[in-house]
Each structure stands twice: as structure tokens, then as C-alpha cells.
N, CA, C and O atoms as a DFTB+ gen file, in Angstrom:
448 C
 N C O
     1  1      -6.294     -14.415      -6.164
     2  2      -6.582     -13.136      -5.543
     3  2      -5.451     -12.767      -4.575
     4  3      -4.789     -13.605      -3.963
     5  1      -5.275     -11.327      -4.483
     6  2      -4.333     -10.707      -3.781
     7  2      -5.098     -10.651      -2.448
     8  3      -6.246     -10.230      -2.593
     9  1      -4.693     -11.028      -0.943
    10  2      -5.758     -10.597       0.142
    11  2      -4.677      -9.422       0.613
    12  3      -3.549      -9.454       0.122
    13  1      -4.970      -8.563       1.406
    14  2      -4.274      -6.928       2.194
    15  2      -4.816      -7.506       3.248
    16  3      -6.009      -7.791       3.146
    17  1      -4.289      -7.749       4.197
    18  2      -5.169      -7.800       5.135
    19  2      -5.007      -7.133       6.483
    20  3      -4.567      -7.756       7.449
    21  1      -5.426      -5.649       6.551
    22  2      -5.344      -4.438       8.026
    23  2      -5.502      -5.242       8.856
    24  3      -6.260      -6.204       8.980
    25  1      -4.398      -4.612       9.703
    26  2      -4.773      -5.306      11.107
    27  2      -4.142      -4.085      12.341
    28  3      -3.369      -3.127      12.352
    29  1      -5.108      -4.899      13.389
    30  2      -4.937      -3.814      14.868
    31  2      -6.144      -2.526      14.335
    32  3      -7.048      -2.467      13.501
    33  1      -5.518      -1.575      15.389
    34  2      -6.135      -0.376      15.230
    35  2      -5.969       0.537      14.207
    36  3      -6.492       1.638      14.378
    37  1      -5.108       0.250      12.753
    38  2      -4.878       0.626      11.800
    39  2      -6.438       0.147      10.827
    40  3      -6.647       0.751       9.775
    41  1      -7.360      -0.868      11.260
    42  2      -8.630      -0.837      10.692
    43  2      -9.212       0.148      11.052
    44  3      -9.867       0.764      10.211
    45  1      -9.169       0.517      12.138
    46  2      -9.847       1.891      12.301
    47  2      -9.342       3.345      12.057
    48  3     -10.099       4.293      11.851
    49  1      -7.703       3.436      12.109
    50  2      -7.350       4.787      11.407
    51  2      -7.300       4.398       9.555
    52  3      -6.712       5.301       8.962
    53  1      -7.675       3.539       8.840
    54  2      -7.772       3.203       7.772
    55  2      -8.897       3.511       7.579
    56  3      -9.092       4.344       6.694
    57  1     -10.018       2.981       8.302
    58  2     -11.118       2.727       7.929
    59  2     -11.215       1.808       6.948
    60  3     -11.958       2.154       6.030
    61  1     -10.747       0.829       6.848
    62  2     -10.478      -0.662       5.710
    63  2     -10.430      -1.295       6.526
    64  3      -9.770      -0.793       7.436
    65  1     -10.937      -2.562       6.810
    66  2     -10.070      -3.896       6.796
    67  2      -9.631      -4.488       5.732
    68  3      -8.671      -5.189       6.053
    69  1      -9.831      -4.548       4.751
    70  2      -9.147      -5.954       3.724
    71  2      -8.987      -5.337       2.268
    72  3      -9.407      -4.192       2.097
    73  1      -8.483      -5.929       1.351
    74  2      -8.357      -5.769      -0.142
    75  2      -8.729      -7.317      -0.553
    76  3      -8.350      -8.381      -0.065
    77  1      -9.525      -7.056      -1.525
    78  2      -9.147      -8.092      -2.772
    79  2      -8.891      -7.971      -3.567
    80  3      -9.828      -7.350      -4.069
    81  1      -7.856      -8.161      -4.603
    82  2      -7.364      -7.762      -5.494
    83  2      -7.012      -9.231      -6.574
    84  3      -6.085      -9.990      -6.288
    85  1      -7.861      -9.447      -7.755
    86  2      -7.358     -10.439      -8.791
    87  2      -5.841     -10.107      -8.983
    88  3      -5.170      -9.090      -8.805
    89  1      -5.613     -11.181      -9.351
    90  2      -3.685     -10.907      -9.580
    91  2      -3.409     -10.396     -10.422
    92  3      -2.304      -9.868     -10.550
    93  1      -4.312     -10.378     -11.279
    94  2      -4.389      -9.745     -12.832
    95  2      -4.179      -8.190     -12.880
    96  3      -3.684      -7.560     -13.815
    97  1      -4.631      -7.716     -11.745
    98  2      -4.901      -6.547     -11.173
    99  2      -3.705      -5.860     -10.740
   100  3      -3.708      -4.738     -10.232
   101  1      -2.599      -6.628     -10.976
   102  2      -1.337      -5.784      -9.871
   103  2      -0.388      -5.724     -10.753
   104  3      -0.281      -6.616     -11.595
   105  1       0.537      -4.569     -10.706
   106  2       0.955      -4.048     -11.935
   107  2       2.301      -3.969     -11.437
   108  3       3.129      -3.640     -12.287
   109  1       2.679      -4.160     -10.417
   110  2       4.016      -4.272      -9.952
   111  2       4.049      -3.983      -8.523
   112  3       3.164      -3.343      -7.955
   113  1       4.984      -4.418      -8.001
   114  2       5.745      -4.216      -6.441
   115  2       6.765      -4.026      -6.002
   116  3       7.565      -4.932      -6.235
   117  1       7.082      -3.329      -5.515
   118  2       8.518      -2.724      -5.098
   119  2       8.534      -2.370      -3.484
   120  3       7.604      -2.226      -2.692
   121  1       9.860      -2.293      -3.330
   122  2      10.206      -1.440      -2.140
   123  2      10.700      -0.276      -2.383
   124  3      11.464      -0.167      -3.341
   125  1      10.402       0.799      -1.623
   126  2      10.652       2.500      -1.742
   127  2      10.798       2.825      -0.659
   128  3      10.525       4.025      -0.686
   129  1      11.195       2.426       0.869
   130  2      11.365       3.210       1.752
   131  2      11.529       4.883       1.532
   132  3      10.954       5.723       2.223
   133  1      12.425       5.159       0.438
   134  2      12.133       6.620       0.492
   135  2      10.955       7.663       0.332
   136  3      10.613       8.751       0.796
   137  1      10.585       6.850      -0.462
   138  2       9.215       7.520      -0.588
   139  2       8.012       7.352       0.293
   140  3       7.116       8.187       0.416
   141  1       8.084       6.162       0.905
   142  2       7.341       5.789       1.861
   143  2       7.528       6.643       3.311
   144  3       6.647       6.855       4.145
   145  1       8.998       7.084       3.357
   146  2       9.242       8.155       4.513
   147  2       8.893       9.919       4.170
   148  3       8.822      10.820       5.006
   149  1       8.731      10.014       2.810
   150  2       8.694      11.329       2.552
   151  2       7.369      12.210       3.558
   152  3       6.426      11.435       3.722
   153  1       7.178      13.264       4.068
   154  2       5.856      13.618       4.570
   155  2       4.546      14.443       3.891
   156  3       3.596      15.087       4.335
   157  1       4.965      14.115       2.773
   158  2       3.865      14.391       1.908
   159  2       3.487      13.268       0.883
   160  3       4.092      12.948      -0.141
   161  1       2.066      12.627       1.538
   162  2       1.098      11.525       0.882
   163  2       0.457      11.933       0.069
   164  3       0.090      11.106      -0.767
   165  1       0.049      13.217      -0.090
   166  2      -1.202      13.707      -0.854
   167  2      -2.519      14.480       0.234
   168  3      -2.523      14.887       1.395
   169  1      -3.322      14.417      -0.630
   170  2      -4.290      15.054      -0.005
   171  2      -5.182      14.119       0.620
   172  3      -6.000      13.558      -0.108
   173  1      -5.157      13.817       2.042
   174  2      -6.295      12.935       2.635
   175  2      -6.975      13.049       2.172
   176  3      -6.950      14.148       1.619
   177  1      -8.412      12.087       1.817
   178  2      -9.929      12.074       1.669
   179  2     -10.578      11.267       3.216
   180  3     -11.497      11.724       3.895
   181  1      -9.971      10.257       3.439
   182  2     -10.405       9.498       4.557
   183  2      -9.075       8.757       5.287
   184  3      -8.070       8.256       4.783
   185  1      -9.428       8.876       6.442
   186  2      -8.224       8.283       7.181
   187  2      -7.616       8.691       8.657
   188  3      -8.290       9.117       9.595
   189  1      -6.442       8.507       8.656
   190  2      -5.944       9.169       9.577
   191  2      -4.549       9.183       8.851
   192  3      -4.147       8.421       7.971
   193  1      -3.688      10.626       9.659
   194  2      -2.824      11.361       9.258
   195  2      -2.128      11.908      10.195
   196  3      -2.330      13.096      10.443
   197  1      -1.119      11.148      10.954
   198  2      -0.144      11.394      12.120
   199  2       1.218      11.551      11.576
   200  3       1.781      10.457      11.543
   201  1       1.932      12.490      11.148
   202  2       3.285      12.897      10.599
   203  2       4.273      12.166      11.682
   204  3       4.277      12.481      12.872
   205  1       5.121      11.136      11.111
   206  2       6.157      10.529      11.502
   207  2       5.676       9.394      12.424
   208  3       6.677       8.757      12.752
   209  1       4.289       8.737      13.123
   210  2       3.619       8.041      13.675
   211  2       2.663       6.867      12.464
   212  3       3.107       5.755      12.178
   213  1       1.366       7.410      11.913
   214  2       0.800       6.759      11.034
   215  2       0.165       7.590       9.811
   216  3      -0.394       8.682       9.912
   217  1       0.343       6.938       8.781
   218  2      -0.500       7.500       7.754
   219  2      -1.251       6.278       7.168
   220  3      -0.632       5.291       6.770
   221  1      -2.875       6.389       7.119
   222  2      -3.366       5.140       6.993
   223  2      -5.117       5.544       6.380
   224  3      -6.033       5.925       7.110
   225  1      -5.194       5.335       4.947
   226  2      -6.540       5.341       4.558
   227  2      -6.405       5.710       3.224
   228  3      -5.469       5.192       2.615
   229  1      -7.293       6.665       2.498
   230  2      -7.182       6.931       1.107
   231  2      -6.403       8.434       1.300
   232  3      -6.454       9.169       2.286
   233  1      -5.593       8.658      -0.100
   234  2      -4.781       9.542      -0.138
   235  2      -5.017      10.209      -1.646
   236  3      -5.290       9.295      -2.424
   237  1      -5.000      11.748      -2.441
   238  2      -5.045      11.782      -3.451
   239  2      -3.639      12.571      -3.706
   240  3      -3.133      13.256      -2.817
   241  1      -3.000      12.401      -5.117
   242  2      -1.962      13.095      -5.195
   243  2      -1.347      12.525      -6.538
   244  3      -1.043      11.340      -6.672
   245  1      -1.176      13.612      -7.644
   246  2      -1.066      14.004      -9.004
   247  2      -1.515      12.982      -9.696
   248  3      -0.868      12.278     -10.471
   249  1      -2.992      12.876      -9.323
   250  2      -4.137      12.346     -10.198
   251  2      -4.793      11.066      -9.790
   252  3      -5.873      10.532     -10.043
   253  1      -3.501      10.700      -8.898
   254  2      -3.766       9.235      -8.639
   255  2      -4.626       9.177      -6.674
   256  3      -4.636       9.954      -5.719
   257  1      -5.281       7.615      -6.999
   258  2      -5.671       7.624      -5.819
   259  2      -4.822       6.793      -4.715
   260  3      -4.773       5.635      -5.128
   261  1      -4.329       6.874      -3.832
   262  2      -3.387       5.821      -3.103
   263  2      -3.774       4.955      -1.800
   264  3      -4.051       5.626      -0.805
   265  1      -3.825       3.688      -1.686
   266  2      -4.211       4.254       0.183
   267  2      -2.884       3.814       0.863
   268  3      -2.131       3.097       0.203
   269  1      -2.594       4.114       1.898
   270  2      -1.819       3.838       2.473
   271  2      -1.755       3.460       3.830
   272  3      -2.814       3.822       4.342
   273  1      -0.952       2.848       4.758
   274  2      -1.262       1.951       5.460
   275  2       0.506       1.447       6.194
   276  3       0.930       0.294       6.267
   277  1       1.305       2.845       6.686
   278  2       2.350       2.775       6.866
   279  2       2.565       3.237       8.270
   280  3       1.829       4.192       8.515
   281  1       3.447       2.830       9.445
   282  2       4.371       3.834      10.428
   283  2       5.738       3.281      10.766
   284  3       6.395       3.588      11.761
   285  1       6.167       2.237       9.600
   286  2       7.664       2.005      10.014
   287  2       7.943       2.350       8.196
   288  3       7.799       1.298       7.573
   289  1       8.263       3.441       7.347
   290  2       8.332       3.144       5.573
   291  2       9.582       2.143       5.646
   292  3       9.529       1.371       4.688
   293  1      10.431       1.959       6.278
   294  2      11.392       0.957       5.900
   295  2      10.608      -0.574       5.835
   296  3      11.208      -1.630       5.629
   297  1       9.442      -0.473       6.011
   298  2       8.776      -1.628       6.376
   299  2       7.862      -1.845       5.408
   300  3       7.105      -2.809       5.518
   301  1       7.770      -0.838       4.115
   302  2       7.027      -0.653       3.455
   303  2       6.816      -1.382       1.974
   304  3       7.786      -2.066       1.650
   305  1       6.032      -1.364       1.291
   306  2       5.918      -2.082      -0.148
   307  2       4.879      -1.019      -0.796
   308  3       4.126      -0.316      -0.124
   309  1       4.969      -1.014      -2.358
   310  2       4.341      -0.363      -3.463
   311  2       3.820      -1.039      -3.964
   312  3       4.573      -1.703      -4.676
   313  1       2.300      -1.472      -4.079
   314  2       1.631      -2.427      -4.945
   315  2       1.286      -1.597      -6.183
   316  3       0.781      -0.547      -5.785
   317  1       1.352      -1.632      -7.592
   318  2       0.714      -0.708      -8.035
   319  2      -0.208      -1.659      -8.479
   320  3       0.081      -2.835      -8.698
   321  1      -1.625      -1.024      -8.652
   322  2      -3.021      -1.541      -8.906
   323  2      -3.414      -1.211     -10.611
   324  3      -3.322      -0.053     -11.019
   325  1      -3.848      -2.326     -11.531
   326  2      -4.346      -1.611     -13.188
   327  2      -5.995      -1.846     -12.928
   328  3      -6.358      -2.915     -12.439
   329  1      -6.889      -0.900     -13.243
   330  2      -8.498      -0.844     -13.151
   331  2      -8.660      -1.342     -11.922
   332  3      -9.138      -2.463     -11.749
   333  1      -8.378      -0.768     -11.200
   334  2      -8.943      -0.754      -9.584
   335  2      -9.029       0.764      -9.328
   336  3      -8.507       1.650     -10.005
   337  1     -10.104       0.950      -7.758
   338  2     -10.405       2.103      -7.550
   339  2      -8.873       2.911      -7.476
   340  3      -8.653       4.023      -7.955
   341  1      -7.917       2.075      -6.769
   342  2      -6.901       2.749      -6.554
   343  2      -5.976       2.732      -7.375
   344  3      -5.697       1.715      -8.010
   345  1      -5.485       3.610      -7.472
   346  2      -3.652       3.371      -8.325
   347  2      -2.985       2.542      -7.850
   348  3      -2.692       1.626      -8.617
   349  1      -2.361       2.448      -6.194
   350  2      -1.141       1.882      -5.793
   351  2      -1.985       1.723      -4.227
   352  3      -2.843       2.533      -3.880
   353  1      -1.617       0.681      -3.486
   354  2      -1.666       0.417      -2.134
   355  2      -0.098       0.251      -1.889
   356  3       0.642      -0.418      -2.610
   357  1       0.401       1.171      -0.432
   358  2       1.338       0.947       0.125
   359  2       0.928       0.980       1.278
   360  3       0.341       1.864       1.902
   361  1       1.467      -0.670       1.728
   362  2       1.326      -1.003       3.168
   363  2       2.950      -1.178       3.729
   364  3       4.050      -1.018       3.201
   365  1       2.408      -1.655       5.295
   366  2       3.734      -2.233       5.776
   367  2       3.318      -3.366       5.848
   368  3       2.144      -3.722       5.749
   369  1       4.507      -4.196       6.075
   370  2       4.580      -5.660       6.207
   371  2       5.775      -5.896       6.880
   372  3       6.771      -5.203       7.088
   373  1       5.465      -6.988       7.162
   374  2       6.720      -7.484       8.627
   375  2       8.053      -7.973       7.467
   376  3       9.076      -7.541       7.998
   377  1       8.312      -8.447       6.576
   378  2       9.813      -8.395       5.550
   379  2       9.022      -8.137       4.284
   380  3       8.087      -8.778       3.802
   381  1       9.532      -7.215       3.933
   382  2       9.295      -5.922       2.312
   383  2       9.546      -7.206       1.189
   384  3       8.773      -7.683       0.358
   385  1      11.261      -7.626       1.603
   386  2      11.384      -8.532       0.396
   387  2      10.368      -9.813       0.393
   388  3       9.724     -10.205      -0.580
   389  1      10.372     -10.112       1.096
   390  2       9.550     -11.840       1.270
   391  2       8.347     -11.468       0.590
   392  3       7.987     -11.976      -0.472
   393  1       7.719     -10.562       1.221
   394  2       6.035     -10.072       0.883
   395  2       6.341      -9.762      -0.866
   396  3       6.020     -10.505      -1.793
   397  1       7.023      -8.491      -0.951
   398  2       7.476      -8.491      -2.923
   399  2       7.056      -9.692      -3.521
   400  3       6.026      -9.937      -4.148
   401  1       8.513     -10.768      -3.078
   402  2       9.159     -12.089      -3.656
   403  2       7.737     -12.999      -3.665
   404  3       7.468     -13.429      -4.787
   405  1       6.723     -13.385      -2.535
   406  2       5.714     -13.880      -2.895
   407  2       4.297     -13.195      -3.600
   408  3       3.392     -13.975      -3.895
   409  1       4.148     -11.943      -3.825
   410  2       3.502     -11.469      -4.503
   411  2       4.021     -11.511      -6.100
   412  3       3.168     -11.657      -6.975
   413  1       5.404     -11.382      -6.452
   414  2       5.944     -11.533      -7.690
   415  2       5.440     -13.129      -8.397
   416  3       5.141     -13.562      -9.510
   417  1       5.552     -13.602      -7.116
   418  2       5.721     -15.074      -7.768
   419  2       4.462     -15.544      -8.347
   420  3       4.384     -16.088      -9.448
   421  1       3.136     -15.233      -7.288
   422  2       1.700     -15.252      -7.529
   423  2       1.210     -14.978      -8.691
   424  3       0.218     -15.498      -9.201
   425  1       2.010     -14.013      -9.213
   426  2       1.226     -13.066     -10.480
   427  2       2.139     -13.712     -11.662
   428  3       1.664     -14.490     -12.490
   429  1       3.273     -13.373     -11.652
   430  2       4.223     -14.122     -12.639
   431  2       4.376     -13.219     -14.148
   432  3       4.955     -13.492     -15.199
   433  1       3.580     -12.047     -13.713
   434  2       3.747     -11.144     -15.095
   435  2       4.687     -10.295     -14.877
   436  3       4.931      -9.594     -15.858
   437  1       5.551     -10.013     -13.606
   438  2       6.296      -8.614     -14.214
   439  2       7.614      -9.292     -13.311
   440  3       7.471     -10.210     -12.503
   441  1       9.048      -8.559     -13.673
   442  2      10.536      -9.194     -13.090
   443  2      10.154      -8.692     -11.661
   444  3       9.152      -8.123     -11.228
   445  1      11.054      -9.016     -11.218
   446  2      11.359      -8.301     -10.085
   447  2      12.260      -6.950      -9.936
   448  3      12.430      -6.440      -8.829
């Protein structure tokens, strides 16, 4: 299992604490700072939504559901999710590559 695990007061502008996610479940990971800085997430459903501060909860946008869970995007990662509620979780994490590199390794189905 994949754990996410929110932390600080981002459980509460999330409204999440945690993910579980089978490994089976994760369809790739990347880093995108760019996209992670862009200011358009989609359309909130739940969350909170501070432009250039935090964006953190569920997000909708061209079909897909996202949540997100960002206020540094250089700090950011792209999980994409297969048969889960969500499409993709992008969080931050304290090193993008390390977090990738051990999520790649866990799953063992897709390159880097």
C-alpha cells in the first residue's frame, strides 16, 4: 500500500488526512513543478484555495478528479491513480526525487 500522509493544518484546509492506495493502483509519478505552479487547479469541490499560498483538497478539471495538497510546486509530485476515486494526487513532499525514486521502486511497474 501507498500511505499520503497530510500533515499540519493542511488536514484541515484538505479536509483529508491520509490515502491508501494498493500499489497496483498507481499509474505513474513524476515531477511537474510547472504545472504544479500554474493558477488554475480546476474547479474546487472541497477544500481550500489560497492563490500562490495553498491549494489543498479535491479539485475537478477536464473530466478528471484531482486532489491536491501543494504551497511550495517546486516541492511537488504527480501520482497518477488507475480505479480510484481520483485520477492523480499531487502533493508536496520534502525531496520530489527521493519520494518519485521510492514510490517507483515499491510498485516496479512503470520506468522512471
Amino acid at each position: 500500500m501507498l500511505k499520503v500522509e497530510i500533515l499540519g493544518w493542511h488536514k484541515v484546509f484538505a479536509l483529508k488526512s491520509r490515502f491508501l492506495i494498493p500499489l497496483a493502483h498507481v499509474g505513474g509519478v513524476r515531477r511537474d513543478p510547472e504545472d504544479a505552479g500554474r493558477w488554475w487547479k480546476g474547479w474546487r469541490l472541497f477544500g481550500t484555495a489560497f492563490p500562490g499560498v495553498v491549494w489543498a483538497g479535491w479539485f475537478y478539471k477536464d473530466g478528471r478528479h484531482t486532489f491536491w495538497d501543494v504551497s511550495k510546486p517546486e516541492n511537488a509530485i504527480a501520482i497518477d491513480l488507475i480505479n480510484e476515486g481520483y485520477s492523480q494526487l499531487i502533493v508536496e513532499v520534502a525531496d520530489p526525487d527521493e519520494a518519485a525514486s521510492l514510490i517507483r521502486g515499491a510498485t516496479g511497474n512503470f520506468p522512471g
